[in-house]
C-alpha positions, 0 to 999 in steps of 0.5 A, a space after each residue: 691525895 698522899 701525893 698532893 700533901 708530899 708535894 705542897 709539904 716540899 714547897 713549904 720547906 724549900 721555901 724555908 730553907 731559902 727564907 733561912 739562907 737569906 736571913 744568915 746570907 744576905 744578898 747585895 750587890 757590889 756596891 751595897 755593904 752587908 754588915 756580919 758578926 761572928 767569932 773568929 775561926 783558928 783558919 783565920 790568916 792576915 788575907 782572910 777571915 774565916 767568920 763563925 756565924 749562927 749561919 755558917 763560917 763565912 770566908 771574908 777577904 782582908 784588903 790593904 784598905 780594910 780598917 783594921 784600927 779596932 781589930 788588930 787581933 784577929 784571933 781564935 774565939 775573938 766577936 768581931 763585927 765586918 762591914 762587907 761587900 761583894 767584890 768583883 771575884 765574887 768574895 765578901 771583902 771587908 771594908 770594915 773589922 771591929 771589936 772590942 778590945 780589953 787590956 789591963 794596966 800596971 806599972 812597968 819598969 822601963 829602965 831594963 828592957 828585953 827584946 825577944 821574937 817569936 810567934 803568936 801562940 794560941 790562946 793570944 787575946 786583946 790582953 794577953 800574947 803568948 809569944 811562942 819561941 825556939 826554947 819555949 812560950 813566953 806570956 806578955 801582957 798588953 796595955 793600953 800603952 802598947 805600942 802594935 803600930 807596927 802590926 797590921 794584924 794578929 793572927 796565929 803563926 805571925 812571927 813579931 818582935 817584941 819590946 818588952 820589960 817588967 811589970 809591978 804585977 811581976 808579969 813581962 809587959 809587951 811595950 812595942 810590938 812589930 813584924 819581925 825583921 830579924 834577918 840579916 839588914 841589907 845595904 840597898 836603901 829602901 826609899 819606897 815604891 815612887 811610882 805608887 806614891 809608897 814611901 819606907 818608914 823602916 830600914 831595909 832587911 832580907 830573908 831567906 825562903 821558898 815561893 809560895 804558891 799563892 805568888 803573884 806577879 805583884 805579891 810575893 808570898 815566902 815561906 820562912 822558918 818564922 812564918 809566912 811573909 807576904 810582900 808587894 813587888 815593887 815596879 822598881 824592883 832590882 831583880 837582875 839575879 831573880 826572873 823566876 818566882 816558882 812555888 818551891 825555888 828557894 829565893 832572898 828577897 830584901 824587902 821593907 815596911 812602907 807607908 801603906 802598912 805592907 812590906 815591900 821587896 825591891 831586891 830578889 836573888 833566886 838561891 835556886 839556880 842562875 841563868 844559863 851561860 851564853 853560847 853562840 846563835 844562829 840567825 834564824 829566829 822562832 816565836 811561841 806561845 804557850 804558858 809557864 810551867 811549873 818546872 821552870 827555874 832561873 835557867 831554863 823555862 819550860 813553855 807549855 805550849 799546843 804541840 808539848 812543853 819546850 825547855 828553852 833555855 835563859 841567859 845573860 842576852 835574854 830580854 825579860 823587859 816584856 815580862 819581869 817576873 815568870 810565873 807559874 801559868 802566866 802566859 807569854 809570847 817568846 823569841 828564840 834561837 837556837 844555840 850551840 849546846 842545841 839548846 833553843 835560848 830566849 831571845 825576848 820574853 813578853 807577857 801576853 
């Protein structure tokens, strides 16, 4: 009898707990949207919201599409509402962020204004943003009038720069905000992406920093001394003096802001290293396999291949036409012969 009553109690709860995730997790499928609120978790990044919830904290995908237009700051213990589906990574994706924003009024004197930059610091909201730089943290308020077009979303560690003057109530008020672009301005002209319909709706600049692990053969993410930048490879890209985007290699690329709201990078220099000198080939030719290791640089790619890794070095006669931008695990098909230093030098290298 114990026995029956323990088994018949443990159906009860397992169905509750199911009852209960279904309630806090819904499931749909791709194509149906699920709508959540919650407050905004201190992990939150410009890729993903972390969403506190009376369930749990949901980790919901930010895409270029997601309409951010009333919930620019996604910042610590800000209510937001998402409206969501299941994307084919099998991630929430927001199509939808919103929340309620509350700023205040005051008159500014226009006529002396600052320009300062800096990072959002914690405590940042819809009215106020603390601003923090190199000699301390500014407090700036915003108004209704503040222009943050520039700024696809608020998140700690953004790095910005900020327009910004005295106000009646004697506190500095933000009078435009935008991503910071306060590396040096390059002379390549950023006419945009053609090929994918993006125009520049800002000069050109550059700066300088690591590859992130998180990089693409389409995204560039770039660890900078002002933050993380995040940047679309344009399929224009000139990147004579860069074919390997390795987590760790020091890289500049020259990049703008365009219509689709993102930065864009049309000009890579690896700081890293160079592409080998040339030498003299023999005639016969080796096709591998493999994939790219870790360890690869501008010179010499370290191909993984079934048989061990092969250090295959790059030079000036190689053809990267097949494959642009090495990456880290991205598999490839390469031609080689072997050089004078007895090295074995690529021929051609070409995605598979």
């Amino acid at each position: 009898m114990k026995n029956k009553i323990s088994r018949v109690i443990s159906v009860l709860l397992a169905s509750l707990m199911i009852t209960i995730c279904a309630i806090a997790f819904p499931i749909v499928s791709e194509a149906a949207e699920a709508t959540f609120s919650g407050t905004i978790s201190d992990k939150t990044t410009g890729d993903i919201l972390y969403l506190v919830t009376s369930g749990g904290t949901m980790e919901i995908k930010i895409d270029s599409t997601t309409d951010l237009s009333t919930s620019k700051f996604l910042l610590p213990g800000n209510k937001v509402t998402c409206v969501c589906s299941v994307g084919s990574d099998e991630y929430w994706h927001a199509s939808r962020i919103s929340g309620s924003s509350s700023v205040g009024s005051s008159a500014v004197d226009t006529s002396k204004t600052y320009t300062v930059t800096g990072t959002v610091g914690k405590g940042s909201n819809e009215g106020i943003l603390f601003l923090k730089m190199s000699d301390g943290t500014m407090e700036l308020k915003l108004d209704t009038t503040t222009d943050v077009s520039g700024v696809r979303a608020f998140v700690l560690g953004k790095s910005l720069k900020v327009v910004c003057a005295r106000g009646s109530d004697a506190y500095m008020h933000a009078i435009s905000i935008t991503d910071n672009s306060t590396a040096s301005a390059v002379t390549t002209a950023a006419t945009g992406d053609q090929s994918s319909g993006v125009t520049a709706i800002s000069s050109a600049y550059s700066v300088t920093g690591t590859v992130d692990k998180a990089t693409t053969a389409s995204t560039l993410y770039l660890s900078t001394k002002d933050g993380m930048y995040q940047m679309k490879i344009d399929s224009g890209l000139n990147n004579a003096a860069c074919h390997a985007l390795i987590p760790g290699q020091s890289v500049t690329a020259g990049f703008y802001r365009g219509s689709d709201e993102w930065l864009h990078t049309n000009v890579l220099v690896n700081n890293t290293s160079k592409l080998s000198s040339t030498t003299t080939l023999d005639a016969a030719q080796l096709t591998v396999s493999g994939t790219i290791g870790g360890s690869t640089t501008e010179s010499t790619l370290y191909l993984v291949t079934s048989g061990g890794t092969m250090q295959i070095r790059m030079d000036g006669t190689t053809n990267f036409a097949g494959c642009p931008i090495l990456i880290k695990g991205k598999s490839v098909q390469v031609v080689c012969q072997r050089g004078a230093d007895e090295y074995y030098h690529a021929v051609s290298i070409a995605s598979k």
